[in-house]
N, CA, C and O atoms as a GROMACS GRO file, in nm:
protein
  384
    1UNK      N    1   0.083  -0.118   0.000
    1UNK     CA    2   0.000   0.000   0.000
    1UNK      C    3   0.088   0.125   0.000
    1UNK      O    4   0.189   0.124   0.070
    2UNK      N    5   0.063   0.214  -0.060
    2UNK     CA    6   0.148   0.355  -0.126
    2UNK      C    7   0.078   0.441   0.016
    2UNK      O    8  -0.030   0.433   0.075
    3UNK      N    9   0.197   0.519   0.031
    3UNK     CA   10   0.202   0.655   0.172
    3UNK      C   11   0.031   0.696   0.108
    3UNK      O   12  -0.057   0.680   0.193
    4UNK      N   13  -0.002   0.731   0.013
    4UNK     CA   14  -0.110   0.803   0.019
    4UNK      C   15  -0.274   0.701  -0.056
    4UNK      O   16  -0.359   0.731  -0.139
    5UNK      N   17  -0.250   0.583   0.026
    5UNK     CA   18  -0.377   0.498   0.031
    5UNK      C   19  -0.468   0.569   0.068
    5UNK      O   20  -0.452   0.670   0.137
    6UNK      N   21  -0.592   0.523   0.021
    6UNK     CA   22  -0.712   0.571   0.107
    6UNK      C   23  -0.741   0.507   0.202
    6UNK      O   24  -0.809   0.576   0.277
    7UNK      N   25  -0.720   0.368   0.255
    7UNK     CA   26  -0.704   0.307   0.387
    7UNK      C   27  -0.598   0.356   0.508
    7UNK      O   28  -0.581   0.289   0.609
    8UNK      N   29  -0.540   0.466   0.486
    8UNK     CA   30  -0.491   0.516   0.624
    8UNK      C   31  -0.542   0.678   0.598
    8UNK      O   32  -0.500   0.741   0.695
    9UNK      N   33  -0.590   0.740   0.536
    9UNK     CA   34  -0.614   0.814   0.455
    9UNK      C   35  -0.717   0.890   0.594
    9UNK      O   36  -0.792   0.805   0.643
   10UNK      N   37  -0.731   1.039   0.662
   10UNK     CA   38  -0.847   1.100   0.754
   10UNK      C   39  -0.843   1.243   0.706
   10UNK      O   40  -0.753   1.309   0.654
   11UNK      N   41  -0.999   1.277   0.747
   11UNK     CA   42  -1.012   1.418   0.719
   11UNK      C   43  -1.010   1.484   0.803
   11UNK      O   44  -1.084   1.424   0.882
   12UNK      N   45  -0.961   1.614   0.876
   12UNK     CA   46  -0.954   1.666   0.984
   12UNK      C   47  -1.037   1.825   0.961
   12UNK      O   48  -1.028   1.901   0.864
   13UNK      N   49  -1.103   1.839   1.065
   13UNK     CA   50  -1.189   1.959   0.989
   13UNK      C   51  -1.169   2.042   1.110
   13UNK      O   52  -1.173   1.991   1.222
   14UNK      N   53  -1.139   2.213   1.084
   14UNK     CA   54  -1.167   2.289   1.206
   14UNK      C   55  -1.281   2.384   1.196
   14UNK      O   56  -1.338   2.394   1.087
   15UNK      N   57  -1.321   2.455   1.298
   15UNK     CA   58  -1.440   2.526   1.273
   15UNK      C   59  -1.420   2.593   1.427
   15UNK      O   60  -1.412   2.530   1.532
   16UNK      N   61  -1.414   2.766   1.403
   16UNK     CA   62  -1.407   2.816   1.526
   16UNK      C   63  -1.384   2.898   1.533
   16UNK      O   64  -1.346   2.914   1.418
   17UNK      N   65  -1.356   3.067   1.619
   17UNK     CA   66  -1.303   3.201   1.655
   17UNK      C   67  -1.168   3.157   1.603
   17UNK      O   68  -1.108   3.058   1.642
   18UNK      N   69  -1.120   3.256   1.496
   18UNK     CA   70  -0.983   3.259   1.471
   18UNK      C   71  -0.880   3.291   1.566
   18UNK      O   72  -0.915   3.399   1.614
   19UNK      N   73  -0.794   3.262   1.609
   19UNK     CA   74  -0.709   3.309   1.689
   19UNK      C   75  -0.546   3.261   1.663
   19UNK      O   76  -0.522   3.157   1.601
   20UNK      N   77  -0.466   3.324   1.702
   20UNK     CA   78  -0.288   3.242   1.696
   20UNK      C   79  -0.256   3.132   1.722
   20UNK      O   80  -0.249   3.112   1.843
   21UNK      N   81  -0.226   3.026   1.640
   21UNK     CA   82  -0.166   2.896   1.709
   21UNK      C   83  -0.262   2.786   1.664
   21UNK      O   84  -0.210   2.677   1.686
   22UNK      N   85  -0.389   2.775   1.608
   22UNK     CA   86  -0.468   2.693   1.547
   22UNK      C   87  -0.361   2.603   1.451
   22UNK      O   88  -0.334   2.485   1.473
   23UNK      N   89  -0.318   2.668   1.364
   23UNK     CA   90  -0.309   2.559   1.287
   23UNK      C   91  -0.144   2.471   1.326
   23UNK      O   92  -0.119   2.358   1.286
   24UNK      N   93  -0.049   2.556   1.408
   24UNK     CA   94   0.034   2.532   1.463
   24UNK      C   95  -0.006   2.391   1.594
   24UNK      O   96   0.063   2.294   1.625
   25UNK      N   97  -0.099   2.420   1.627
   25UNK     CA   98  -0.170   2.311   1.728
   25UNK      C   99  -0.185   2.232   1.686
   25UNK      O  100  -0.132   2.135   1.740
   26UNK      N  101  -0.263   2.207   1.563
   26UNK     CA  102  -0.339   2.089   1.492
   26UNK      C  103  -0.211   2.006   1.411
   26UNK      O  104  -0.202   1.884   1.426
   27UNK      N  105  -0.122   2.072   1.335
   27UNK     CA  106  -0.010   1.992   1.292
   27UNK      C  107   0.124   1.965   1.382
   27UNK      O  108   0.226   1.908   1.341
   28UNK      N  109   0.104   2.012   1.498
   28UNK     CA  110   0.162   1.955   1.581
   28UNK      C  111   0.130   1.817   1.645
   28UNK      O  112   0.218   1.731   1.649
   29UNK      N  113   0.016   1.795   1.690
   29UNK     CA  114  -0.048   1.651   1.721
   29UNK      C  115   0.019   1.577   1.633
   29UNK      O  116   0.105   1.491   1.653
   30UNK      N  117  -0.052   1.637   1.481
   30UNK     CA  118  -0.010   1.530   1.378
   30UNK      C  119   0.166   1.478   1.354
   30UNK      O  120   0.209   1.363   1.348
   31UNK      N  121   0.250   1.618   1.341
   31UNK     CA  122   0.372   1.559   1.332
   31UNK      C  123   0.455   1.477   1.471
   31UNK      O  124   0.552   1.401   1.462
   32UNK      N  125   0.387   1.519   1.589
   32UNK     CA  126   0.441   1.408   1.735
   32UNK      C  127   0.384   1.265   1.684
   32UNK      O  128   0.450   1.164   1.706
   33UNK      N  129   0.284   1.258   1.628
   33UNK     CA  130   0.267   1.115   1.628
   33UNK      C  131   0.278   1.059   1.470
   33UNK      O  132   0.207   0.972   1.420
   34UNK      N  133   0.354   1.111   1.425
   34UNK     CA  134   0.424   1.092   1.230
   34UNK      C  135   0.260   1.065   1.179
   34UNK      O  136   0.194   0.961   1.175
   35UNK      N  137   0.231   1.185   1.148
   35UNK     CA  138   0.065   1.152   1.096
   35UNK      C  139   0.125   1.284   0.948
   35UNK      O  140   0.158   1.401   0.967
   36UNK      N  141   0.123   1.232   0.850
   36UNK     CA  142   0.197   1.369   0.736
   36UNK      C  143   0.047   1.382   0.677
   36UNK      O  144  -0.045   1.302   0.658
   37UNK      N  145   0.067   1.525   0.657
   37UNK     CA  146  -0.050   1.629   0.580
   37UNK      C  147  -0.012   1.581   0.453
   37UNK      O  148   0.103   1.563   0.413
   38UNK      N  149  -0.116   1.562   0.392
   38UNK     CA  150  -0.134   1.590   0.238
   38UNK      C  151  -0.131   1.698   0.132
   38UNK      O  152  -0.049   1.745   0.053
   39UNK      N  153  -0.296   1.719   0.174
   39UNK     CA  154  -0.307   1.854   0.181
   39UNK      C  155  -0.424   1.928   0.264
   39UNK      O  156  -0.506   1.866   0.330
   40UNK      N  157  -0.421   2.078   0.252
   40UNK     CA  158  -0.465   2.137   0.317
   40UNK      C  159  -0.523   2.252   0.298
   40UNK      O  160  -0.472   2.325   0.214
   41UNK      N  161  -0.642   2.301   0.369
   41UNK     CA  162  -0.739   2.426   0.294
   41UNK      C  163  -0.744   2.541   0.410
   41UNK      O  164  -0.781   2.482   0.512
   42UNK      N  165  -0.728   2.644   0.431
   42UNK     CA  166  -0.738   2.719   0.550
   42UNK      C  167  -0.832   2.840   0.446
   42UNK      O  168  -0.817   2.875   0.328
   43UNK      N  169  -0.926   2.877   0.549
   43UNK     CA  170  -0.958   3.070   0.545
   43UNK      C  171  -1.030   3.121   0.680
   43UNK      O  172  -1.071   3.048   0.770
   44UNK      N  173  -1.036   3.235   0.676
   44UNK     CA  174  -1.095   3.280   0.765
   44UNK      C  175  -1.198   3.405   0.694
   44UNK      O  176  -1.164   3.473   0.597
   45UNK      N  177  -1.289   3.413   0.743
   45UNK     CA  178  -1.453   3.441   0.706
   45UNK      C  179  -1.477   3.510   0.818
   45UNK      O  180  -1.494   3.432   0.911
   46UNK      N  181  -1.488   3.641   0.858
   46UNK     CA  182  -1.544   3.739   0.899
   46UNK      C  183  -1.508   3.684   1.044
   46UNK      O  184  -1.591   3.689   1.134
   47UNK      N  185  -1.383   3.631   1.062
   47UNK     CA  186  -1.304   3.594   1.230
   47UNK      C  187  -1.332   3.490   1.248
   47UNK      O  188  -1.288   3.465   1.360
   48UNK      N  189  -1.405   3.360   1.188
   48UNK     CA  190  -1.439   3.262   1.213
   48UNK      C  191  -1.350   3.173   1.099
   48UNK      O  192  -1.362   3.166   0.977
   49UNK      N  193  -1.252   3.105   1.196
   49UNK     CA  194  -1.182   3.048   1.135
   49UNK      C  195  -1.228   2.882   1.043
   49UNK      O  196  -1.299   2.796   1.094
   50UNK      N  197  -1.186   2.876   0.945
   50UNK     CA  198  -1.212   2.705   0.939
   50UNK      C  199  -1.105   2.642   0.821
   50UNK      O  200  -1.054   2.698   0.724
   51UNK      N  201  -1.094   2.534   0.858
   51UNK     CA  202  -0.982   2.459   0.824
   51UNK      C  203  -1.037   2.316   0.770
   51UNK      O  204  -1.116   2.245   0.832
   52UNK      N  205  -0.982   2.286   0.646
   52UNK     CA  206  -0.992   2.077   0.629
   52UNK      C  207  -0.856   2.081   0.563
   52UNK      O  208  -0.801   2.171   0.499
   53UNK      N  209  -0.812   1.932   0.604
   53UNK     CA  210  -0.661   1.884   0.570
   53UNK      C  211  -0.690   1.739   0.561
   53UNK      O  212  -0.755   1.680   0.649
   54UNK      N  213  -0.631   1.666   0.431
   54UNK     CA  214  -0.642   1.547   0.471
   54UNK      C  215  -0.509   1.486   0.489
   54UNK      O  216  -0.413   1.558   0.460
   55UNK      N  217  -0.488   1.388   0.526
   55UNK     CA  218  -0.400   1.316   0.633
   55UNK      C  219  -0.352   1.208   0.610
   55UNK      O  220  -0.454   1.139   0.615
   56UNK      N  221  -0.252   1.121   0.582
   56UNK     CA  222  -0.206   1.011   0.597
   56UNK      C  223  -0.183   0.920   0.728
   56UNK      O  224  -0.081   0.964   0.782
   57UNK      N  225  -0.222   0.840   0.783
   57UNK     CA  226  -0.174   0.769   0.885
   57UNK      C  227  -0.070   0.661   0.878
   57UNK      O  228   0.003   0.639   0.975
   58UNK      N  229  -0.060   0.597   0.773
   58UNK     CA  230   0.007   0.516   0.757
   58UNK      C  231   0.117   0.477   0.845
   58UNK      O  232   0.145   0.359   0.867
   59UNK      N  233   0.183   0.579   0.895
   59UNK     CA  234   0.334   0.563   0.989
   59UNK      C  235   0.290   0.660   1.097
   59UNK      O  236   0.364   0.742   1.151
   60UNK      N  237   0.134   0.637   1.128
   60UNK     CA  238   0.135   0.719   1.278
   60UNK      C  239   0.156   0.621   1.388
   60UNK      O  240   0.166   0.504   1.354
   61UNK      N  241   0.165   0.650   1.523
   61UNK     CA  242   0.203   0.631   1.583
   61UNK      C  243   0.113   0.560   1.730
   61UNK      O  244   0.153   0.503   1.832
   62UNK      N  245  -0.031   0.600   1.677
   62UNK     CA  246  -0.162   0.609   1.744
   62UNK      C  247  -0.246   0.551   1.645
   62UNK      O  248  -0.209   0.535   1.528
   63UNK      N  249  -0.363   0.519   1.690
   63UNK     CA  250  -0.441   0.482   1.593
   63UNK      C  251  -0.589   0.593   1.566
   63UNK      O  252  -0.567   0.699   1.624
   64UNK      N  253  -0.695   0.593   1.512
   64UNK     CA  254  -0.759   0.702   1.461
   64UNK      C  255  -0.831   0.719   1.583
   64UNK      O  256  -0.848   0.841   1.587
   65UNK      N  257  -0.900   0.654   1.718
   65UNK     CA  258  -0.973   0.672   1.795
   65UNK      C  259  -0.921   0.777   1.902
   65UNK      O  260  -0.994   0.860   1.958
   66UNK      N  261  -0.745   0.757   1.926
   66UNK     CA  262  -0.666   0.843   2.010
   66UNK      C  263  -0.628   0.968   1.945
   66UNK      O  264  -0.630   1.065   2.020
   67UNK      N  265  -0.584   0.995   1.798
   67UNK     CA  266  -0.590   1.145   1.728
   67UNK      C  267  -0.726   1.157   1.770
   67UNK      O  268  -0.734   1.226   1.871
   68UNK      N  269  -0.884   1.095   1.709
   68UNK     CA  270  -0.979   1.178   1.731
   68UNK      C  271  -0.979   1.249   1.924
   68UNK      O  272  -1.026   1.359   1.954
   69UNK      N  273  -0.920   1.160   2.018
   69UNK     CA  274  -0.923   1.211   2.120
   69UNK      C  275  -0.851   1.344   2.163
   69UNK      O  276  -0.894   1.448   2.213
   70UNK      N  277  -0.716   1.302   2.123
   70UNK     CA  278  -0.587   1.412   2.131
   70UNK      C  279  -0.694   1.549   2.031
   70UNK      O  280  -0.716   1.661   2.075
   71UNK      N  281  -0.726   1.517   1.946
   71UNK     CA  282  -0.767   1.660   1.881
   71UNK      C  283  -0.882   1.727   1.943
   71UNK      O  284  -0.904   1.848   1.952
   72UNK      N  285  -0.943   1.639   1.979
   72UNK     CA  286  -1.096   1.693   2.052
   72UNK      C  287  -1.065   1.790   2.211
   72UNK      O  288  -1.125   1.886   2.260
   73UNK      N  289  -0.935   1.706   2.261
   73UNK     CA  290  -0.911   1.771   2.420
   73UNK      C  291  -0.846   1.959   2.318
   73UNK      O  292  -0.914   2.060   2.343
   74UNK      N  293  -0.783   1.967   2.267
   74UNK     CA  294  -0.706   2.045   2.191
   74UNK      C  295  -0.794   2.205   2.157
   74UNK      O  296  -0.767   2.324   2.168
   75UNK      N  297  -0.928   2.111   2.106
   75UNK     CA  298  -1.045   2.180   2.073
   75UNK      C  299  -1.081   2.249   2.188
   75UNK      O  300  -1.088   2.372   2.188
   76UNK      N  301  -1.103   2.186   2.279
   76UNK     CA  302  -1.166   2.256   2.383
   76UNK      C  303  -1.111   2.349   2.451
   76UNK      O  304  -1.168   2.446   2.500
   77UNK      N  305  -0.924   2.307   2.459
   77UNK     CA  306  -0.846   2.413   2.522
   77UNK      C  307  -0.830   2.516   2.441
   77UNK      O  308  -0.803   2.623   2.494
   78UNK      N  309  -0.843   2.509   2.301
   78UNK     CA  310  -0.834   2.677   2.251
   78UNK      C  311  -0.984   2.686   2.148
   78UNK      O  312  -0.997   2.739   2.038
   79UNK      N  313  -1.102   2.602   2.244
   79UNK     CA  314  -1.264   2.666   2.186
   79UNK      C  315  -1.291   2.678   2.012
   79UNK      O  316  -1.340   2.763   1.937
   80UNK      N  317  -1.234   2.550   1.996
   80UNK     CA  318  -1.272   2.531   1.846
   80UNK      C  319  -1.332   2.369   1.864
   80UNK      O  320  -1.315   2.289   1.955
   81UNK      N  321  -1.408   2.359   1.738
   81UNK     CA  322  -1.494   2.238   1.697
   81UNK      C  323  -1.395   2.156   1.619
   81UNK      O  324  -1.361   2.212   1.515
   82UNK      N  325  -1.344   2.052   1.638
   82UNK     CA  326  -1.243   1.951   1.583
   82UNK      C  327  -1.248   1.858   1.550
   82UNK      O  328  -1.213   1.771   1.629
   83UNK      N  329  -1.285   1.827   1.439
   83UNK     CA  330  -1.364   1.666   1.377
   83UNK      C  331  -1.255   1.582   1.298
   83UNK      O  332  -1.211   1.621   1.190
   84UNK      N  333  -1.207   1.439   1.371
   84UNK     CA  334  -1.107   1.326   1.262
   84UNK      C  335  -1.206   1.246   1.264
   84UNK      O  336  -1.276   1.208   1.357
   85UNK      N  337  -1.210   1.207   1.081
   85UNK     CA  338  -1.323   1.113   1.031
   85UNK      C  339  -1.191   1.065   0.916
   85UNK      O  340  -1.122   1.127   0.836
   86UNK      N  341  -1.202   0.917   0.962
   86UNK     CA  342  -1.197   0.815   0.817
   86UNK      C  343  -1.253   0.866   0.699
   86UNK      O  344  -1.373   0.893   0.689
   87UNK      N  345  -1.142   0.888   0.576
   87UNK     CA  346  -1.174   0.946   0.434
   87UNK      C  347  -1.278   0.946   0.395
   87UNK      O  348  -1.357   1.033   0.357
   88UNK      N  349  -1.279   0.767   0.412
   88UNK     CA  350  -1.486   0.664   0.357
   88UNK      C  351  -1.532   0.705   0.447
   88UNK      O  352  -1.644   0.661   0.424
   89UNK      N  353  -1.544   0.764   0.552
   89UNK     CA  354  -1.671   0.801   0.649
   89UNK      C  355  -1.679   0.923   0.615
   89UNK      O  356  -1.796   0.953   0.589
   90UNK      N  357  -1.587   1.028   0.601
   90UNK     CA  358  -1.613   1.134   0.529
   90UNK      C  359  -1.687   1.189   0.423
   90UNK      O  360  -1.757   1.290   0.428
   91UNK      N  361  -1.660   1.089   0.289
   91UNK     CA  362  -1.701   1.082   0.173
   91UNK      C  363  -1.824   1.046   0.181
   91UNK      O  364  -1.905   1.137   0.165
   92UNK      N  365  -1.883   0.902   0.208
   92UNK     CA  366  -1.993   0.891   0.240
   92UNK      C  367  -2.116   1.006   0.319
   92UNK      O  368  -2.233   1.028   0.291
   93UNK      N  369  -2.050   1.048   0.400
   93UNK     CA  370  -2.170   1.174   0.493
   93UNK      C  371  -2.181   1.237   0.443
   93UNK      O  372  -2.276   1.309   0.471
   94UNK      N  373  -2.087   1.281   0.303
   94UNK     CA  374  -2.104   1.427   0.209
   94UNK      C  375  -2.113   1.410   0.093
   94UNK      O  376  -2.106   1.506   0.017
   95UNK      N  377  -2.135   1.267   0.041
   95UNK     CA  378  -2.220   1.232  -0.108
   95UNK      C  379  -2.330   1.325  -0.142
   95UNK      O  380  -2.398   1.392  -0.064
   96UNK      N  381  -2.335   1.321  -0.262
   96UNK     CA  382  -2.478   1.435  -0.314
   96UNK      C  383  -2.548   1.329  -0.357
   96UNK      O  384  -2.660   1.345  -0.406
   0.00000   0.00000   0.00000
C-alpha cells in the first residue's frame, strides 16, 4: 500500500473564533505522532476560522480513535470544533 492509500487516509476539519496557534496546534499533534499532511485548505470568514486537511496515517504512531481524542481535548483548550473522520466516512456523509 502507497504513503497516500485511502485506507490510512483522515479528514480533519476545524471550525471556530480565529485566533494564533490553530493551525500550529493541529499539525503539531499530527507531526508528534508521524501523521503527514497531504493537503490542506485554511480561510478565515469574517473571524471565524475554518480549516480541512487530509491526512495520511500510515506511519502514525496512534491509531484514529486516540488522534480523534488528542484533537478533541485540543479543541476545547483553545474553543474550536475539531472533527477526525476516516476518508470513507467522510465521503460517504457528504455524497450528493
Amino acid at each position: 500500500m502507497s504513503a497516500t492509500s485511502r485506507g490510512n487516509r483522515v479528514i480533519v476539519s476545524v471550525l471556530g473564533q480565529d485566533r494564533v496557534g490553530i493551525i500550529a496546534g493541529v499539525s503539531g499533534i499530527l507531526a508528534e505522532n508521524n501523521i503527514n499532511i497531504l493537503d490542506i485548505s485554511q480561510t478565515t470568514m469574517q473571524g471565524i476560522f475554518t480549516m480541512i486537511l487530509i491526512a495520511d496515517m500510515e506511519q502514525s504512531r496512534i491509531d484514529l480513535g486516540t488522534l480523534q481524542e488528542k484533537m478533541q481535548e485540543l479543541g476545547k483548550k483553545i474553543g474550536l470544533k475539531i472533527v477526525v473522520q476516516h476518508e470513507d466516512v467522510f465521503r460517504f456523509m457528504h455524497r450528493i
